[in-house]
Each structure stands twice: as C-alpha cells, then as structure tokens.
C-alpha positions, 0 to 999 in steps of 0.5 A: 500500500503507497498513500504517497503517490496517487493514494487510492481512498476506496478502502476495505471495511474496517470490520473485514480487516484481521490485526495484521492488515490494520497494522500494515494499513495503519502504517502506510497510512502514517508514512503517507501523511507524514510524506504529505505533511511534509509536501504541504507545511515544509515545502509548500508544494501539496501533491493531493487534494485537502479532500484526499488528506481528510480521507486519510487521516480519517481512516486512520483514525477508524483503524485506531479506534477499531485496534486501539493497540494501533494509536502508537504516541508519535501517529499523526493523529496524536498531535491534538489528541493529547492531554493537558498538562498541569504545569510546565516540566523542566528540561535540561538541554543536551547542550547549552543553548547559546545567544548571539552578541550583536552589533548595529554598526559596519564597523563593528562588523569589520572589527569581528570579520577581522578577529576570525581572520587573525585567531584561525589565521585564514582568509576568503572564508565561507559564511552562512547567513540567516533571516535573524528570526523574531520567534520563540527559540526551542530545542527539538530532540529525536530518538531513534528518528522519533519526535521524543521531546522539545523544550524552550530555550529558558536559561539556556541550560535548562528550558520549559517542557513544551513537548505537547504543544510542539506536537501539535505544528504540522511542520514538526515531523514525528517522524524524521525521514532517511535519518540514522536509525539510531541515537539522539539528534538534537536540533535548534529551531525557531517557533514564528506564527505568520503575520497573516494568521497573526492577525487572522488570529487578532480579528477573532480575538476581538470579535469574541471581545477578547484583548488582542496580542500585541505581537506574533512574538508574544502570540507564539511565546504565549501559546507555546506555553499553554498547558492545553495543547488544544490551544496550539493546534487552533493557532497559526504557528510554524517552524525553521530549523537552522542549527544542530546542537547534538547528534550521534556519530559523524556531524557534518563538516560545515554549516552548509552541508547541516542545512542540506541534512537538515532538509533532507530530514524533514526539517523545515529551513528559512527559504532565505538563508544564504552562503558567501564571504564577508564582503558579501553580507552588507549586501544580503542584509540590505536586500533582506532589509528591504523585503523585511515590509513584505515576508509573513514573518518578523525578523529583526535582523541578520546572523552570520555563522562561519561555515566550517565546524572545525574552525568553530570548535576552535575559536569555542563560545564565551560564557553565553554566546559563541565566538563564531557566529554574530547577529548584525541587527537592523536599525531600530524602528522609530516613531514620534509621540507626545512626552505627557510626564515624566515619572520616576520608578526605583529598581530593587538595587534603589535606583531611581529611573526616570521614565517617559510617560507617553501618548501610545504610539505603535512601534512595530505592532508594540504599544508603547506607552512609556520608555526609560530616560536613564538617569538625570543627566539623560533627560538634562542632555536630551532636554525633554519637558513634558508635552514635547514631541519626541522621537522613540525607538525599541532599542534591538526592537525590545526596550522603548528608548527616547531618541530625542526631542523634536523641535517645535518652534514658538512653543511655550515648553513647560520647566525642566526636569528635576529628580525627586529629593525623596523617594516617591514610594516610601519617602527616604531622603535621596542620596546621589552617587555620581550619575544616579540617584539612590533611595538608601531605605533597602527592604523598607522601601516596598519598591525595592523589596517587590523588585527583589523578590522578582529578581530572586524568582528570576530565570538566571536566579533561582527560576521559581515559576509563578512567581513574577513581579504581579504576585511579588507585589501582591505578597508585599502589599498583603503584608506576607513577605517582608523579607526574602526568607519570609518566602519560605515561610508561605503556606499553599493556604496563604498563597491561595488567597492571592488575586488570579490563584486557586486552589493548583496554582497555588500549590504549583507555587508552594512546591516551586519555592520549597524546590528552590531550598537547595540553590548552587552557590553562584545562583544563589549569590546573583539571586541575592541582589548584591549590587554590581554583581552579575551572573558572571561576577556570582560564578567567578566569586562562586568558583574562586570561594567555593562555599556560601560560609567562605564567601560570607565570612570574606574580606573586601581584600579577598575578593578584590584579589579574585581576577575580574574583580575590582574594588567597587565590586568587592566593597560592594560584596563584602559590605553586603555581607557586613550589614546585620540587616542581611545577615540576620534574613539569611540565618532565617533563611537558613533556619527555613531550610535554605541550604546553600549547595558548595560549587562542584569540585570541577569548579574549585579548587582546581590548581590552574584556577585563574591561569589565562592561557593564549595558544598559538601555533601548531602543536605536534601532540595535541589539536587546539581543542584537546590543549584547551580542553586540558587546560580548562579541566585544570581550572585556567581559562583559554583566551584568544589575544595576549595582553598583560594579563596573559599568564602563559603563551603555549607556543607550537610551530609557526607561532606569528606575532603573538610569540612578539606581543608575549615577549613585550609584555612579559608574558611567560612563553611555553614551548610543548614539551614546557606545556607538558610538564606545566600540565603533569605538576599541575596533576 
C-alpha cells in the first residue's frame, strides 16, 4: 500500500480487516501523511487534494479506534489528541543553548570579520547567513528518528517542557525521514506564527471581545506555553530549523552541508538563508532589509555563522554566546509621540529611573506607552519637558528608548526636569552617587523589596515559576513577605488567597519555592541582589570561594584579589555581607531550610584556577581543542589575544606575532614539551 503517490481512498471495511492488515494499513497510512505533511507545511508544494488528506487521516483514525493497540504516541493523529498538562516540566538541554552578541554598526562588523581572520589565521572564508528570526527559540530532540521531546530555550541550560504543544505544528515531523536509525539528534529551531494568521488570529480575538496580542512574538511565546495543547493546534504557528546542537556519530563538516541534512530530514529551513564571504553580507542584509515590509514573518535582523565546524570548535563560545557566529541587527524602528510626564520608578538595587510617560504610539505592532530616560543627566542632555514631541525607538526592537526631542518652534515648553529629593514610594531622603540617584531605605522601601523578590524568582536566579513581579507585589502589599526568607515561610493556604490563584496554582507555587531550598552557590549569590554583581561576577566569586560560609565570612581584600574583580565590586560584596540587616534574613533563611549547595569540585579548587592561557601555533601532540580542553579541566581559562594579563603563551610551530606581543609584555612563553610538564605538576 503507497498513500504517497496517487493514494487510492476506496478502502476495505474496517470490520473485514484481521490485526495484521490494520497494522500494515495503519502504517502506510502514517508514512503517507507524514510524506504529505511534509509536501504541504515544509515545502509548500501539496501533491493531493485537502479532500484526499481528510480521507486519510480519517481512516486512520477508524483503524485506531477499531485496534486501539494501533494509536502508537508519535501517529499523526496524536498531535491534538493529547492531554493537558498541569504545569510546565523542566528540561535540561543536551547542550547549552547559546545567544548571539550583536552589533548595529559596519564597523563593528569589520572589527569581528577581522578577529576570525587573525585567531584561525585564514582568509576568503565561507559564511552562512540567516533571516535573524523574531520567534520563540526551542530545542527539538529525536530518538531513534522519533519526535521524543522539545523544550524552550529558558536559561539556556535548562528550558520549559513544551513537548505537547510542539506536537501539535504540522511542520514538526514525528517522524524524521532517511535519518540514522539510531541515537539522539538534537536540533535548534525557531517557533514564528505568520503575520497573516497573526492577525487572522487578532480579528477573532476581538470579535469574541477578547484583548488582542500585541505581537506574533508574544502570540507564539504565549501559546507555546499553554498547558492545553488544544490551544496550539487552533493557532497559526510554524517552524525553521537552522542549527544542530547534538547528534550521534559523524556531524557534518560545515554549516552548509547541516542545512542540506537538515532538509533532507524533514526539517523545515528559512527559504532565505544564504552562503558567501564577508564582503558579501552588507549586501544580503540590505536586500533582506528591504523585503523585511513584505515576508509573513518578523525578523529583526541578520546572523552570520562561519561555515566550517572545525574552525568553530576552535575559536569555542564565551560564557553565553559563541565566538563564531554574530547577529548584525537592523536599525531600530522609530516613531514620534507626545512626552505627557515624566515619572520616576526605583529598581530593587534603589535606583531611581526616570521614565517617559507617553501618548501610545505603535512601534512595530508594540504599544508603547512609556520608555526609560536613564538617569538625570539623560533627560538634562536630551532636554525633554513634558508635552514635547519626541522621537522613540525599541532599542534591538525590545526596550522603548527616547531618541530625542523634536523641535517645535514658538512653543511655550513647560520647566525642566528635576529628580525627586525623596523617594516617591516610601519617602527616604535621596542620596546621589555620581550619575544616579539612590533611595538608601533597602527592604523598607516596598519598591525595592517587590523588585527583589522578582529578581530572586528570576530565570538566571533561582527560576521559581509563578512567581513574577504581579504576585511579588501582591505578597508585599498583603503584608506576607517582608523579607526574602519570609518566602519560605508561605503556606499553599496563604498563597491561595492571592488575586488570579486557586486552589493548583497555588500549590504549583508552594512546591516551586520549597524546590528552590537547595540553590548552587553562584545562583544563589546573583539571586541575592548584591549590587554590581552579575551572573558572571556570582560564578567567578562562586568558583574562586567555593562555599556560601567562605564567601560570607570574606574580606573586601579577598575578593578584590579574585581576577575580574575590582574594588567597587568587592566593597560592594563584602559590605553586603557586613550589614546585620542581611545577615540576620539569611540565618532565617537558613533556619527555613535554605541550604546553600558548595560549587562542584570541577569548579574549585582546581590548581590552574585563574591561569589565562593564549595558544598559538601548531602543536605536534595535541589539536587546539584537546590543549584547551586540558587546560580548562585544570581550572585556567583559554583566551584568544595576549595582553598583560596573559599568564602563559603555549607556543607550537609557526607561532606569528603573538610569540612578539608575549615577549613585550612579559608574558611567560611555553614551548610543548614546557606545556607538558606545566600540565603533569599541575596533576
């Protein structure tokens, strides 16, 4: 039986068949909707009427019913069938998912073509380059050529399960066609709902006298994310593969051949990807730029990837974004509005932000009402009153910023801006430290405290689902939390007299903060909140620290000497860990449980730990990924460039103008066989 080619519809009575022959119909059936769907969703090309598919699935879904050992978890008819899930489950990615840094300038696109050029020493290289979609970026993992799971990209190192929603978009196969019959493959792709079925989607919403989403972005985000898989599969979304993260066996050699593999699986690619050299990208962005207007998806942007994997294992990733792959943005989109008033919020750290409140305007199908103005100095430099026309813009096409004022002549203007001399939440005496202006209050101030505990619940802290910045202020307002360790001192019961929760989702809440009881110690720390400490300076203090009591009883001196620390940074640390206020919420902490988990041995106590290595050159006994790899197992670091910070310079044959810039400045300089012995004292 084919149902690819031509499919015959005149089907036997399904009480005629025996097991056997349902079975093989059963069979061929999925393989010819799989096959259709393919032709349909992915390449656009349908070989059978709308007519002919019904049929099909139809039947299928007779054989099911009539031998329920039939209806298999990955059957087509599978993709809407399934259940509500009660929450969102967490998945650690097979590897981490990483981000792209971004420029918006030529130059600065000059300046990264030139850094490959000068750390793979080649030239005339081949690059990918890519529409940079404006989606939900998902992980989507095959077993045995089988859809098992997907995930989003989260923190990424771990995302949320969205498996039963991306089971539900026809152009997800559930199958892969002529992959390794064996083994895992783990792809990266990019969830998009088209403009057209966006505002199909919008029409109906309104109709129904329901609020109207205010992006394709938010709208595939928002139904990716729904525990109901219905939900999915009524909207419009679709789906591009365009990396793979993982796969067993042999990997392609280049980025080019990945694509074609891709493809050749079933998995949908951008029709608009493209291959060339560096000269040839400012080109393909300007093209891309003017189509932008008239594709039916978003895109925001371009990527360019090198090509060649071998070259891209060399140059390596930093901490969250490869060193081989740049996403080159689009100007911003800009509009002008009027300035109604200029507000001012105070952050979690006390900092007082004056913000633009705004006449609505739309700016790239986003509503914006009120953009950041920085600091006093900002609106002082700009010179904006209200009642100005300005000139707004989303900043990477996310954060509205005022650009500038416009100029209307013969205006009366109103006064100046001046930043308030007490905090507008709780009424502390401002203070002023250089460019900005604090209130000193700290968790007295509610203001702060609402922004703490969202910090602390946040995805690169201790991810505590359900608990974002409507719910914090909710538990300051009531009066239930006045402190960070107060959180755990919430009872489901408490919770549940919350606005917006009942009965489950208050104990989904309960149970995700009870989970966060035992948080790694460089999570821990950036949870905390300690100003000017980010998720890197967490790790580095984390690693260098080891344990939450060596970092609670350090002096600002200890952690000035960790390298990448300054003495604001320090001063900072320590004073945060010096005030009785803080100390006495973390032993309550503690006293609820809080038991902060020491960094795993691979982190500490490494004796290379600090050592920054450049290597150069060819080695005879080791490739530059196994000598890095060495290196990094021991605790140094791999850098790329020598500077007076280098702390040892690993040199083969052929080693060019790094072995110079070395002995300038009076970096120690290891031949292979120095590099060896400098590896066995360190083991």
């Amino acid at each position: 039986m084919d149902f690819k080619h031509k499919p015959s519809t005149d089907f036997r009575p399904v009480a005629e068949l025996d097991g056997e022959a349902a079975r093989a119909e059963a069979e061929a059936l999925r393989d010819g909707i799989a096959y259709h769907d393919d032709r349909y969703y992915v390449h656009d090309a349908p070989e059978i009427s709308d007519a002919t598919y019904d049929r099909l699935f139809r039947r299928l879904e007779e054989l099911e019913a009539a031998f329920p050992q039939l209806a298999v978890a990955g059957s087509p008819t599978k993709r809407v069938g399934a259940e509500p899930v009660s929450a969102l489950g967490k998945v650690r990615h097979v590897t981490p998912m990483l981000s792209l840094n971004a420029v918006l300038e030529e130059s600065e696109l000059d300046g990264f073509a030139r850094f490959i050029e000068r750390e793979t020493g080649e030239r005339g290289l081949r690059w990918s380059f890519e529409p940079k979609l404006d989606g939900l970026s998902v992980e989507v993992v095959y077993e045995d050529g089988a859809f098992a799971y997907g995930a989003t990209r989260g923190n990424g190192e771990v995302g949320e399960d969205i498996t039963h929603t991306l089971r539900t978009i026809r152009a997800v196969p559930l199958r892969l066609q002529g992959s390794p019959s064996r083994g895992r493959l783990a792809v990266r792709a990019e969830v998009f709902m088209p403009l057209a079925g966006f505002l199909a989607l919008n029409r109906r919403r309104i109709e129904r006298g329901e609020e109207a989403f205010a992006n394709p972005r938010n709208a595939a985000a928002g139904t990716m994310r729904q525990l109901d898989p219905r939900f999915a599969a009524e909207r419009p979304l679709d789906i591009f593969f365009y990396e793979l993260l993982a796969a067993e066996g042999d990997l392609p050699e280049t980025h080019g051949e990945t694509l074609g593999r891709l493809a050749d699986w079933g998995l949908k690619t951008c029709p608009l990807n493209a291959m060339g050299a560096i000269e040839d990208a400012a080109g393909y962005r300007q093209d891309l730029a003017a189509q932008r207007d008239e594709l039916d998806f978003e895109i925001d942007g371009v990527v360019l990837k090198l090509d060649r994997r071998d070259l891209r294992e060399r140059l390596g990733v930093r901490e969250r974004s490869p060193r081989w792959a740049l996403a080159w943005k689009f100007p911003p989109r800009e509009e002008i509005t009027t300035l109604e008033e200029i507000a001012v919020s105070v952050g979690r750290t006390g900092t007082l932000t004056p913000l633009a409140l705004l006449q609505p305007v739309d700016v790239s199908g986003v509503t914006v009402s009120r953009a950041t103005l920085h600091n006093a100095g900002e609106v002082a430099r700009k010179d904006v009153r209200p009642g100005d026309k300005v000139r707004i813009y989303r900043a990477g096409d996310v954060i509205p910023e005022v650009r500038e004022r416009i100029d209307e002549s013969g205006r009366k203007r109103a006064a100046p801006f001046e930043m308030p001399t007490s905090c507008p939440v709780c009424g502390a005496e401002v203070v002023r430290e250089g460019a900005y202006h604090l209130c000193p209050a700290g968790l007295s101030c509610e203001a702060q405290l609402i922004g703490r505990i969202q910090h602390y619940a946040s995805r690169d802290a201790l991810d505590i689902d359900h608990l974002g910045e409507k719910t914090a202020r909710q538990l300051v307002k009531r009066g239930l939390v006045r402190d960070l360790a107060d959180l755990y001192r919430l009872s489901a019961a408490m919770l549940e007299g919350l606005d917006g929760f009942a009965a489950r989702s208050a104990s989904q809440l309960y149970k995700a903060i009870q989970a966060s009881k035992e948080p790694r110690l460089d999570r821990f720390l950036y949870a905390l909140g300690i100003r000017h400490v980010g998720t890197r300076t967490a790790k580095l203090i984390a690693a260098e620290l080891g344990t939450f009591e060596a970092v609670m009883g350090a002096e600002a001196e200890r952690f000035d000497a960790i390298r990448d620390i300054g003495p604001e940074i320090a001063a900072s640390v320590a004073q945060f860990f010096a005030e009785e206020a803080n100390r006495e919420v973390l032993e309550r902490m503690r006293q609820a449980g809080v038991a902060v988990q020491p960094m795993p041995e691979s982190d500490q106590d490494r004796p290379l730990a600090g050592k920054r290595f450049v290597l150069t050159g060819r080695l005879e006994r080791y490739t530059r990924k196994e000598a890095a790899t060495r290196i990094e197992a021991l605790g140094g670091r791999v850098l790329s460039s020598v500077s007076g910070e280098t702390d040892y310079l690993v040199v083969g044959e052929d080693p060019g103008s790094k072995r110079d810039q070395a002995r300038e400045q009076g970096v120690e300089i290891l031949d292979e066989d120095g590099f060896e012995a400098l590896l066995a004292e360190a083991r």
